[in-house]
KEKE-3310 file (N, C-alpha, C; in steps of 0.2 Angstrom, whole numbers, plus 5000, padded with zeros to 4 digits):
npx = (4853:4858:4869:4871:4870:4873:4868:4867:4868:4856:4862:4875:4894:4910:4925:4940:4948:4965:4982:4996:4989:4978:4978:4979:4979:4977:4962:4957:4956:4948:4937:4934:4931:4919:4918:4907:4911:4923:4941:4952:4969:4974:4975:4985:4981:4988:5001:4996:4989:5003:5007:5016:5023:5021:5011:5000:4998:4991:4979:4974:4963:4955:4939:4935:4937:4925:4910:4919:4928:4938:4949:4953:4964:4966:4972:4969:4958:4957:4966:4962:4950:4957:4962:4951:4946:4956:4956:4942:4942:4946:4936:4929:4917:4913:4917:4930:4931:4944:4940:4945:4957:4969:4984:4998:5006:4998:4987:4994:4997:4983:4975:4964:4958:4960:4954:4943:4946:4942:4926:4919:4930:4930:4917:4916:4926:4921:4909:4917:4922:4911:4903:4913:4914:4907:4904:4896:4900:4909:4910:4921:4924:4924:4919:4921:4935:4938:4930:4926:4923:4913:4902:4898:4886:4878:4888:4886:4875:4879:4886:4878:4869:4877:4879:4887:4882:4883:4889:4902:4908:4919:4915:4927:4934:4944:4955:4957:4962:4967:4962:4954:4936:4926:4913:4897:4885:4883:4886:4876:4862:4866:4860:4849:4842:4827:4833:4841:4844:4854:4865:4870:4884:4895:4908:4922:4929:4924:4928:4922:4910:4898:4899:4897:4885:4878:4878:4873:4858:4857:4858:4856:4863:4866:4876:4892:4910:4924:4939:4955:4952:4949:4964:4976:4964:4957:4945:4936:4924:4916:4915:4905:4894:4888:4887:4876:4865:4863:4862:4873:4888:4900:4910:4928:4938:4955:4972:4980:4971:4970:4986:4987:4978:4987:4997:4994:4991:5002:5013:5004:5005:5018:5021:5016:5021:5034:5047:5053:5044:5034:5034:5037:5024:5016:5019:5011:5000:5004:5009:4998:4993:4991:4990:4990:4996:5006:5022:5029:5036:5048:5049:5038:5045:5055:5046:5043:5057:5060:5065:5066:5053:5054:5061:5050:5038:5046:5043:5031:5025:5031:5026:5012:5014:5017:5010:4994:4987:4983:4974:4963)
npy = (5036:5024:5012:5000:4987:4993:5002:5016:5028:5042:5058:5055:5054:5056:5049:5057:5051:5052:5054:5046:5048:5041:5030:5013:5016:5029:5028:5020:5027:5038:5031:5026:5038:5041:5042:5038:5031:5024:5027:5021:5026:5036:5026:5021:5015:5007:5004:4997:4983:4982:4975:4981:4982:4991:4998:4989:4985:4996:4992:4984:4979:4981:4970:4981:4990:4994:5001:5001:5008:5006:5018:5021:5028:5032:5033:5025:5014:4998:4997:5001:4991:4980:4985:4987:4975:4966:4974:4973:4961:4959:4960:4973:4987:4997:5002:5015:5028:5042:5056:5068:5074:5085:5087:5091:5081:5071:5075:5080:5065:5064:5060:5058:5075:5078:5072:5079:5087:5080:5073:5063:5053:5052:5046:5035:5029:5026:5019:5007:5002:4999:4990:4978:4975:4968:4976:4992:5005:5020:5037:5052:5068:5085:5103:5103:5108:5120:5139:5138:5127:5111:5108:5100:5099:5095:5085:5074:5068:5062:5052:5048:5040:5029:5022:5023:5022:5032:5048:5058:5076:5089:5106:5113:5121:5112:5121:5129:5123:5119:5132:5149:5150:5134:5131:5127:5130:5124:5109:5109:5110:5100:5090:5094:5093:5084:5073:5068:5050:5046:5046:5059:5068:5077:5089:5098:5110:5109:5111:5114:5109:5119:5121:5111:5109:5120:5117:5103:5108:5119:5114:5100:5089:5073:5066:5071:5071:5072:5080:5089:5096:5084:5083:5081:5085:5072:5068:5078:5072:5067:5078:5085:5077:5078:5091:5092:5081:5088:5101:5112:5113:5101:5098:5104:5098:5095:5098:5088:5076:5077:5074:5060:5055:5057:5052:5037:5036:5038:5028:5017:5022:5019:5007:5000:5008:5006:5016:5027:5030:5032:5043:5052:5054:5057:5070:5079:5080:5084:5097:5104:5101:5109:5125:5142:5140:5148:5153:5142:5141:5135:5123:5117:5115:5107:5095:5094:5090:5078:5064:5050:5037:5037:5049:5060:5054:5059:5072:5076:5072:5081:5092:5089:5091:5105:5112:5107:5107:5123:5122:5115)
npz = (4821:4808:4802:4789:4798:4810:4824:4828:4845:4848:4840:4838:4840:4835:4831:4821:4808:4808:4801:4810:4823:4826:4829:4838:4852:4856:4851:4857:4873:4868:4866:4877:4884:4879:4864:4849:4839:4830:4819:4809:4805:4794:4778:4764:4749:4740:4746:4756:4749:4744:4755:4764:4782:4790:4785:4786:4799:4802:4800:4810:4823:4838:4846:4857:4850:4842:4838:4821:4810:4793:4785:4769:4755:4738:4721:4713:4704:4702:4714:4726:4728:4728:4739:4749:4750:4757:4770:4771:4775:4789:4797:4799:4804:4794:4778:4770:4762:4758:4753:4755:4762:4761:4761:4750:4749:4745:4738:4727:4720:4713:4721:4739:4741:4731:4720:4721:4712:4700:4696:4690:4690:4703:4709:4701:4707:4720:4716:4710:4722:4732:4727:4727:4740:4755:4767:4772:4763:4766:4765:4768:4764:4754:4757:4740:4728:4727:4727:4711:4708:4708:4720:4736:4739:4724:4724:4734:4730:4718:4726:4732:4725:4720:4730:4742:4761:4771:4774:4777:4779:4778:4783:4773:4760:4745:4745:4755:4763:4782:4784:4791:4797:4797:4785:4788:4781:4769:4772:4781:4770:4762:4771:4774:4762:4751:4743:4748:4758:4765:4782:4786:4792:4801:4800:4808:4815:4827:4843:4855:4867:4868:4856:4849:4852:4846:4832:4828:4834:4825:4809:4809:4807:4803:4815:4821:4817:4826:4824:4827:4837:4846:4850:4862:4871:4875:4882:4877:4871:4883:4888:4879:4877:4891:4891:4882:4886:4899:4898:4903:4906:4910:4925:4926:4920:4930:4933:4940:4934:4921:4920:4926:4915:4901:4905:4907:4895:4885:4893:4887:4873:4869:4873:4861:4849:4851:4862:4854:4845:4851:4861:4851:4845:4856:4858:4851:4858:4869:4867:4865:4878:4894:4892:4894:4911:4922:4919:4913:4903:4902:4908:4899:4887:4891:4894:4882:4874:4881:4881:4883:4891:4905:4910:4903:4910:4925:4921:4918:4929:4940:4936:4941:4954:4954:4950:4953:4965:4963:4953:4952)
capx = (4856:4857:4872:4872:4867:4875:4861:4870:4863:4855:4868:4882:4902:4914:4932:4938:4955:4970:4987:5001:4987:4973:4982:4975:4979:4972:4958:4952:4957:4944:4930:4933:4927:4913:4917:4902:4914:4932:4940:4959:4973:4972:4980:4987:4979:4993:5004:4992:4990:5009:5008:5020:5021:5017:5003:4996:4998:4987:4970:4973:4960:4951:4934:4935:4936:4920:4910:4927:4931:4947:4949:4957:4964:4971:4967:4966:4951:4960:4970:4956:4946:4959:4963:4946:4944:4961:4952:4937:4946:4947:4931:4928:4911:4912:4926:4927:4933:4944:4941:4946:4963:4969:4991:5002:5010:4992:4984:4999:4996:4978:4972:4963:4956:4963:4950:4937:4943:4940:4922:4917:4932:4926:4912:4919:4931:4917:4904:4919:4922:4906:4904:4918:4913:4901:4900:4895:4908:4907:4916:4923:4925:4926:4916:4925:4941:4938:4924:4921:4921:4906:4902:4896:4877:4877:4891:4881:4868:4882:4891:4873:4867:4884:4877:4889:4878:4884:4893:4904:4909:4921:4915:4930:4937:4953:4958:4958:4966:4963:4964:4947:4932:4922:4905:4894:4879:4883:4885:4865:4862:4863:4856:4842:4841:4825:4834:4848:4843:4859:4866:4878:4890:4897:4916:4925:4929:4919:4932:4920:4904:4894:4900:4893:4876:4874:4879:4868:4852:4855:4861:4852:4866:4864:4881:4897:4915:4930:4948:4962:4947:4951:4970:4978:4961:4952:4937:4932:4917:4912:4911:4902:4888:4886:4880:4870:4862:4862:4863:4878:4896:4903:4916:4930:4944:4959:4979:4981:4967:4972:4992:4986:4976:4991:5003:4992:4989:5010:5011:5001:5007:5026:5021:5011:5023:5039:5049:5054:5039:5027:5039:5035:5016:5014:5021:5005:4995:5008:5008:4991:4989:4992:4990:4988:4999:5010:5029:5027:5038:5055:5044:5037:5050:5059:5042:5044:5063:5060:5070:5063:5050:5055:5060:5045:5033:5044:5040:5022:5025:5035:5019:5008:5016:5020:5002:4989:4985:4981:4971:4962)
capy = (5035:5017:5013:4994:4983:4995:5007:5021:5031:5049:5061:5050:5058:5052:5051:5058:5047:5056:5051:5049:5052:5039:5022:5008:5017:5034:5026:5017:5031:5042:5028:5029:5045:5043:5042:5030:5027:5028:5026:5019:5031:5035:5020:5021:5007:5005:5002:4991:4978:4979:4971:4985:4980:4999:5000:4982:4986:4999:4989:4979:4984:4976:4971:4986:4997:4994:4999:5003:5010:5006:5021:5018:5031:5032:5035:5019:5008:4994:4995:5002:4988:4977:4988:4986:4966:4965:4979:4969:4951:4960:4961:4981:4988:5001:5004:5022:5032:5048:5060:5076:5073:5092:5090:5092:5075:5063:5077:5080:5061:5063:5056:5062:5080:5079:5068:5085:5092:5075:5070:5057:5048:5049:5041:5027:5023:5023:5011:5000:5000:4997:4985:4974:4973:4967:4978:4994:5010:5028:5042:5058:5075:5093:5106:5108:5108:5129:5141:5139:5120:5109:5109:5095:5099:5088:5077:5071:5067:5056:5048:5041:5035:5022:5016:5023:5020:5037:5054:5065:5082:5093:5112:5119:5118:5109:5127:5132:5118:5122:5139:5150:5143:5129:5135:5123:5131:5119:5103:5111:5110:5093:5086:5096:5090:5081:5067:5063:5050:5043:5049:5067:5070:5086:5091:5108:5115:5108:5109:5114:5106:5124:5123:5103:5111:5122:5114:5098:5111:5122:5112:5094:5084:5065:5065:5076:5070:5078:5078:5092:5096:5078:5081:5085:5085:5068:5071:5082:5066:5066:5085:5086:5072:5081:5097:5087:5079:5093:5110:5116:5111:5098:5101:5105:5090:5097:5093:5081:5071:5076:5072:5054:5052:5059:5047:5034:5036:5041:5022:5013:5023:5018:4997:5000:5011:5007:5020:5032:5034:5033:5049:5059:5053:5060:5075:5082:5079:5088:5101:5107:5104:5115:5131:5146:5140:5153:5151:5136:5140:5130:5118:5114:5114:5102:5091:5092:5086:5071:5056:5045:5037:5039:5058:5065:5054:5062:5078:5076:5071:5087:5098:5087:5095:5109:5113:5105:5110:5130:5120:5107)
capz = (4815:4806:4794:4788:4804:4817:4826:4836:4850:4843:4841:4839:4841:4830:4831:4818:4806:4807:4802:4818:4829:4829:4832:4843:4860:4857:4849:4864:4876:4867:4866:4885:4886:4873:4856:4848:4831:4828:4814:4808:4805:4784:4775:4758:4746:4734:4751:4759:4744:4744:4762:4770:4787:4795:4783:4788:4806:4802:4799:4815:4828:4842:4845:4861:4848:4837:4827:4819:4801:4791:4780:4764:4749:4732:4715:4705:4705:4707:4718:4730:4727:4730:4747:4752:4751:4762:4773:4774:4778:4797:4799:4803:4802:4786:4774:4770:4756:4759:4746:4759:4764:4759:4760:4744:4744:4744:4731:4722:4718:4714:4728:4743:4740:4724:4716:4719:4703:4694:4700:4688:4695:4712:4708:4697:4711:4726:4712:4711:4730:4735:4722:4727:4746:4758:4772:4769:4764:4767:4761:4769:4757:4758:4751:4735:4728:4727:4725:4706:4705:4709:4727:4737:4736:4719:4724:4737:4728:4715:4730:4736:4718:4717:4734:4750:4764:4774:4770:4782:4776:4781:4779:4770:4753:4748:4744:4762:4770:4787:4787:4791:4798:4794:4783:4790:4777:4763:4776:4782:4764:4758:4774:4771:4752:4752:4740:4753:4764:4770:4786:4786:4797:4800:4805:4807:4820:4833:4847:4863:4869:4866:4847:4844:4850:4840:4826:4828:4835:4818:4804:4810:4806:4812:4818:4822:4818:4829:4824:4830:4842:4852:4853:4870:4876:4872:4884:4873:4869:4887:4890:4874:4878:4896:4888:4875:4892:4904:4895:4905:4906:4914:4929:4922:4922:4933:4931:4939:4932:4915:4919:4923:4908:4897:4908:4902:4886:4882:4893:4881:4865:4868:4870:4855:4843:4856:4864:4852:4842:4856:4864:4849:4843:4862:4859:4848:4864:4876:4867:4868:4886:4901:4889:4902:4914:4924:4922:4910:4893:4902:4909:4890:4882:4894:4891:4872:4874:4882:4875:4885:4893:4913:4910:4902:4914:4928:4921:4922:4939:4944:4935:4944:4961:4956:4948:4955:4971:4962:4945:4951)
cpx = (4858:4864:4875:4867:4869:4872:4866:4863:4861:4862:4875:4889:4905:4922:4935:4946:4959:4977:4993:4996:4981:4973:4978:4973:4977:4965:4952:4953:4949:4939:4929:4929:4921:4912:4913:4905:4921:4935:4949:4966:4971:4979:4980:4984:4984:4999:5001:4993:4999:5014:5014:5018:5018:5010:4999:4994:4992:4978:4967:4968:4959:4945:4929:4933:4929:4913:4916:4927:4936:4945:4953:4956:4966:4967:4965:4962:4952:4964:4966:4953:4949:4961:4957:4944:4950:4958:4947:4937:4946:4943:4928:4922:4908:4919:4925:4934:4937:4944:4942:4953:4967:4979:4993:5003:5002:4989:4986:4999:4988:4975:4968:4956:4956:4957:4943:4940:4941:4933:4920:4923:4930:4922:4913:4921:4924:4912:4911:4919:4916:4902:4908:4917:4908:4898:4898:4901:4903:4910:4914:4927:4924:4920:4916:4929:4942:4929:4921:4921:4913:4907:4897:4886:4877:4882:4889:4876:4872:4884:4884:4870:4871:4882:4883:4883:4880:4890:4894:4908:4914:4922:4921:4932:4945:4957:4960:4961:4962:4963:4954:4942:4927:4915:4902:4886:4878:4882:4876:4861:4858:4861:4850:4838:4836:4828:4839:4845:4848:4861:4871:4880:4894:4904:4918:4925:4926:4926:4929:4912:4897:4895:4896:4885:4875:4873:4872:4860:4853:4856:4857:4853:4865:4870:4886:4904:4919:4936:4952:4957:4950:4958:4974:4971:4953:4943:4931:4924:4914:4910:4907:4894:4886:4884:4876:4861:4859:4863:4866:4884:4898:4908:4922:4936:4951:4965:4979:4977:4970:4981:4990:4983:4982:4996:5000:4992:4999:5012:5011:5003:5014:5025:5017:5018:5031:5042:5048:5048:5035:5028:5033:5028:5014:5013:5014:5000:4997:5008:5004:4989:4995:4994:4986:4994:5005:5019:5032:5032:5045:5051:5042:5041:5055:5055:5042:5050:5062:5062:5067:5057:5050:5057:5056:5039:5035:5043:5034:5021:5027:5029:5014:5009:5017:5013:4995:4985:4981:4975:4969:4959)
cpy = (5027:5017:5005:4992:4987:5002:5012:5025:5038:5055:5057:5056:5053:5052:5050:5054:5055:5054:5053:5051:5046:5034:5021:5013:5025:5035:5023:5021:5036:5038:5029:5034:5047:5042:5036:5026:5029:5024:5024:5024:5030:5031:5022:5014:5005:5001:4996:4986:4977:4975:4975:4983:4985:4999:4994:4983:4991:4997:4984:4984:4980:4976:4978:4994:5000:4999:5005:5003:5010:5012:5021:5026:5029:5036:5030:5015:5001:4995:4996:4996:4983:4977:4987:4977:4965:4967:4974:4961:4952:4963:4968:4980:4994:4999:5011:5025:5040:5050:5069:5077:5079:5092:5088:5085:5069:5068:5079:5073:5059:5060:5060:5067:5080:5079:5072:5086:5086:5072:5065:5051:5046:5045:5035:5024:5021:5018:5007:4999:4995:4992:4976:4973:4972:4971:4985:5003:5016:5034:5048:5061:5081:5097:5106:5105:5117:5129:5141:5130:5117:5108:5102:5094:5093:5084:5075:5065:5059:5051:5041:5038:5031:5018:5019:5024:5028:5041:5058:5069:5086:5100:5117:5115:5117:5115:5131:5127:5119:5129:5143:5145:5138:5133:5128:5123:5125:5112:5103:5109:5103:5089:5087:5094:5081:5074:5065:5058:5045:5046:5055:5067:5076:5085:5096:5109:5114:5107:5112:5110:5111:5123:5117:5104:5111:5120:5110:5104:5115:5119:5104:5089:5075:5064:5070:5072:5073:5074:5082:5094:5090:5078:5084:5088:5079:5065:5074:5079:5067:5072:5087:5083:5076:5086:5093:5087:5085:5103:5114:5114:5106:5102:5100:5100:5095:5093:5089:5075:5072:5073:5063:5051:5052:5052:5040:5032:5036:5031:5016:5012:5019:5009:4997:5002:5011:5014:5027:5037:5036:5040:5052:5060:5059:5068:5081:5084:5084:5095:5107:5108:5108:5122:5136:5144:5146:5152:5145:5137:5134:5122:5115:5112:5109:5095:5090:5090:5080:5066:5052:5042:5040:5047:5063:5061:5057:5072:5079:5077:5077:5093:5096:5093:5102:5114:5111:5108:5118:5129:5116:5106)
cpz = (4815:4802:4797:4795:4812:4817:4832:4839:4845:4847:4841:4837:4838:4832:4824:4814:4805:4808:4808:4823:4832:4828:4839:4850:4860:4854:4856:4870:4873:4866:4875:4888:4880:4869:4853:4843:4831:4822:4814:4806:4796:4781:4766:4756:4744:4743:4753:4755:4742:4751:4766:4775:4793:4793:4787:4795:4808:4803:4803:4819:4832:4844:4852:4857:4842:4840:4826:4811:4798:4783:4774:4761:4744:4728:4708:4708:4707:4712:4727:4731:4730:4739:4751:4754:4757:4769:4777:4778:4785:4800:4801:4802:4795:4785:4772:4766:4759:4753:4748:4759:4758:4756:4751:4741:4741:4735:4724:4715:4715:4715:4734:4740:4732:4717:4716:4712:4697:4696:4696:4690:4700:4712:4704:4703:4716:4722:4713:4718:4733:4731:4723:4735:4749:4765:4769:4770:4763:4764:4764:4764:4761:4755:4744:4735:4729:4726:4718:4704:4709:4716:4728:4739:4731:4721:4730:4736:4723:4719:4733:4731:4718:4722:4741:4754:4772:4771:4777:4778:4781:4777:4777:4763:4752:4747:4753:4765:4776:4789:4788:4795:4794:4791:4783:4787:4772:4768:4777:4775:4760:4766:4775:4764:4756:4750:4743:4759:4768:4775:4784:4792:4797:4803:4802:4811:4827:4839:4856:4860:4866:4857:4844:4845:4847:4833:4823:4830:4829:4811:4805:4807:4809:4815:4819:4823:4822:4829:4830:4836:4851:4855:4859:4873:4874:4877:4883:4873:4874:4890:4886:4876:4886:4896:4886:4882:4896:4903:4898:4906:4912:4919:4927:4924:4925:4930:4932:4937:4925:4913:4919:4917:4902:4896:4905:4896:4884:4885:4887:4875:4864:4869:4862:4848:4847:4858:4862:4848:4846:4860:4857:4845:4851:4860:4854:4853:4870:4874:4866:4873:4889:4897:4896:4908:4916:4922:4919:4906:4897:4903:4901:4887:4884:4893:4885:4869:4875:4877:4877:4891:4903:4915:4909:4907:4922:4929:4921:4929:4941:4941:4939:4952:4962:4956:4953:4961:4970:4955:4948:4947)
residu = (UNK:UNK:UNK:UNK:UNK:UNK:UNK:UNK:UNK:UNK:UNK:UNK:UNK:UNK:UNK:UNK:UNK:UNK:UNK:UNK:UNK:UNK:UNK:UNK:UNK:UNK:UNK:UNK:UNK:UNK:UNK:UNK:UNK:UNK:UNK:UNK:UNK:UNK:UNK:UNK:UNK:UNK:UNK:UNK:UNK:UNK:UNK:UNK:UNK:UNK:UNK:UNK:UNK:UNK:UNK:UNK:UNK:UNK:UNK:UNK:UNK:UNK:UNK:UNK:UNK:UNK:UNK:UNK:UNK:UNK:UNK:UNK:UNK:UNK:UNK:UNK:UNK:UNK:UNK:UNK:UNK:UNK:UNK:UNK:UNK:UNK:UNK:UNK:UNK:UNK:UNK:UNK:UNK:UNK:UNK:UNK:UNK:UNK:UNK:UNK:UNK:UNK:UNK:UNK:UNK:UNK:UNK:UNK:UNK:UNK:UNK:UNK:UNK:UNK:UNK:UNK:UNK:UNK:UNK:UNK:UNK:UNK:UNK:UNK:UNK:UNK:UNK:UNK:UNK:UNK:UNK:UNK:UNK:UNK:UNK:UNK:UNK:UNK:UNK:UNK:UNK:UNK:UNK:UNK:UNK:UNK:UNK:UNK:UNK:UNK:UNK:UNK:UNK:UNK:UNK:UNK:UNK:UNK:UNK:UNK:UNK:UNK:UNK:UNK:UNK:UNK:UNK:UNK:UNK:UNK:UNK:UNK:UNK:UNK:UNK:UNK:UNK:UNK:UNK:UNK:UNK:UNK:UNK:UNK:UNK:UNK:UNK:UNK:UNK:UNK:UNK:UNK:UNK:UNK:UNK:UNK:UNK:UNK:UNK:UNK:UNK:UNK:UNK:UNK:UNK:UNK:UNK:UNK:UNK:UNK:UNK:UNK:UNK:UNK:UNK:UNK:UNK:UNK:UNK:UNK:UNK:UNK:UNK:UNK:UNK:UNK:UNK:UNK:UNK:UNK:UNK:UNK:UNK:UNK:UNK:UNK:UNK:UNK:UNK:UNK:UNK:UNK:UNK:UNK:UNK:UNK:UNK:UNK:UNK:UNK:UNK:UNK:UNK:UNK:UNK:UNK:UNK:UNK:UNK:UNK:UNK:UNK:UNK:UNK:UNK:UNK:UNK:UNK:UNK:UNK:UNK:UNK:UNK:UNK:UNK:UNK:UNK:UNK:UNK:UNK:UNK:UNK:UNK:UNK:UNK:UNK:UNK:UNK:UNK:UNK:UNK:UNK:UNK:UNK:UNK:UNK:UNK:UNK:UNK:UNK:UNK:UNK:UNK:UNK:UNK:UNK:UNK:UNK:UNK:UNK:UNK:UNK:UNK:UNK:UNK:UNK:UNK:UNK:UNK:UNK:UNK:UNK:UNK:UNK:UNK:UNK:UNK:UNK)
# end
């Protein structure tokens, strides 16, 4: 897979944006274990061009973290355009359109998902975008807004007429939110459509090694994004690429290996977004691991209190000792 001047390996793993969760430092934690792209947390354009200093901070990255994506939304043409030149001033390697983003308040605004039930907008906005920049942009979408509007079969086929130079999809409609699984027929679809020939990317669901098989083996995707997949267990990329490889499961990462990655990563988050934020960005992560454990609900819940940093890393530490030795 090719897009612009940057040549990924075959099969390339994605990491996928997602607000509060895919900032600098679990960005590069999940290139560590694999990820060939990652992408910026989702940035408001209207904010960015008004130089908020959260939003700004958002489109910083490092060159560790390339090829790197700064995701941009809205709904107005300028102010997109204008979000995209800004964007592009820091050198990334795409710029990328969301038109998935499913919650109330982005579609409320039609923005995001929203911009399915308007589709000659969408199209207006990505020709300006890709209009107005030199690298090259991509755009993630859904199926659908529902089942009786136009599905992304034909908007495919518009998004690659105005010139984005790749398309990731995620199999459900903005009607679903997350709920249900992913219909990964339509994604098979338009990368089977002989008149598509930019790259597809798939995401849904893919949260084990055996699932991004099959996918990739029955749908012939050229890529595979993964979101809520990566959180609280950001190895997911290197057990993934181990099947791919060896058509059996890695050995399975033990506690105390995954406490020190955790410890890490929480470490890193709190110089990054200091104390207090870095405590509760964590906590998306804590609370997915050590599912299964014996005798664990006080334990958790004393984890998912934590105030600060020296308390929950010696909570780690006291599951390390208390755990390990029975889970490696």
């Amino acid at each position: 897979m090719q897009i612009g001047n940057v040549k990924f390996r075959k099969q390339p793993l994605i990491l996928a944006p997602m607000e509060d969760v895919t900032h600098q430092s679990f960005r590069l934690l999940c290139k560590g274990f694999g990820a060939d792209w990652v992408y910026s947390e989702f940035i408001a354009s209207d904010a960015l061009i008004r130089n908020i200093k959260r939003t700004f901070q958002k489109i910083i990255f490092s060159n560790k973290e390339k090829p790197f994506s700064i995701q941009l939304y809205g709904k107005d043409i300028n102010s997109l355009q204008k979000a995209a030149q800004m964007a592009e001033a820091t050198n990334p390697d795409f710029i990328d359109i969301n038109f998935g983003c499913p919650v109330k308040r982005v579609v409320g605004k039609g923005a995001g998902a929203g911009l399915l039930r308007n589709i000659p907008h969408m199209i207006n906005i990505t020709k300006g975008v890709v209009s107005t920049v030199n690298v090259p942009v991509t755009v993630k979408t859904r199926l659908s807004w529902d089942e009786n509007t136009e599905t992304i079969t034909t908007i495919a086929e518009k998004l690659q007429d105005v010139g984005i130079r790749a398309l990731t999809i995620h199999g459900r409609t903005r009607k679903q939110m997350f709920k249900g699984q992913a219909d990964w027929t339509l994604i098979g679809a338009v990368k089977n459509n002989p008149r598509i020939n930019i790259p597809i990317i798939g995401n849904g669901d893919i949260d084990s090694p055996e699932k991004a098989k099959y996918v990739f083996d029955t749908y012939g995707v050229d890529g595979l994004m993964i979101g809520r997949g990566s959180i609280g267990r950001p190895w997911i990329f290197k057990e993934i690429r181990y099947f791919l490889k060896h058509n059996e499961p890695m050995p399975p990462v033990g506690i105390s290996e995954q406490i020190s990655i955790i410890q890490k990563y929480i470490i890193e988050t709190t110089k990054y977004l200091g104390e207090i934020r870095g405590i509760l960005q964590s906590r998306k992560h804590l609370a997915k691991m050590f599912k299964g454990l014996p005798n664990f609900r006080q334990t958790r819940t004393q984890m998912l209190e934590a105030r600060n940093l020296p308390d929950l890393l010696k909570i780690l530490n006291d599951i390390r000792l208390q755990y390990s030795k029975f889970y490696t």
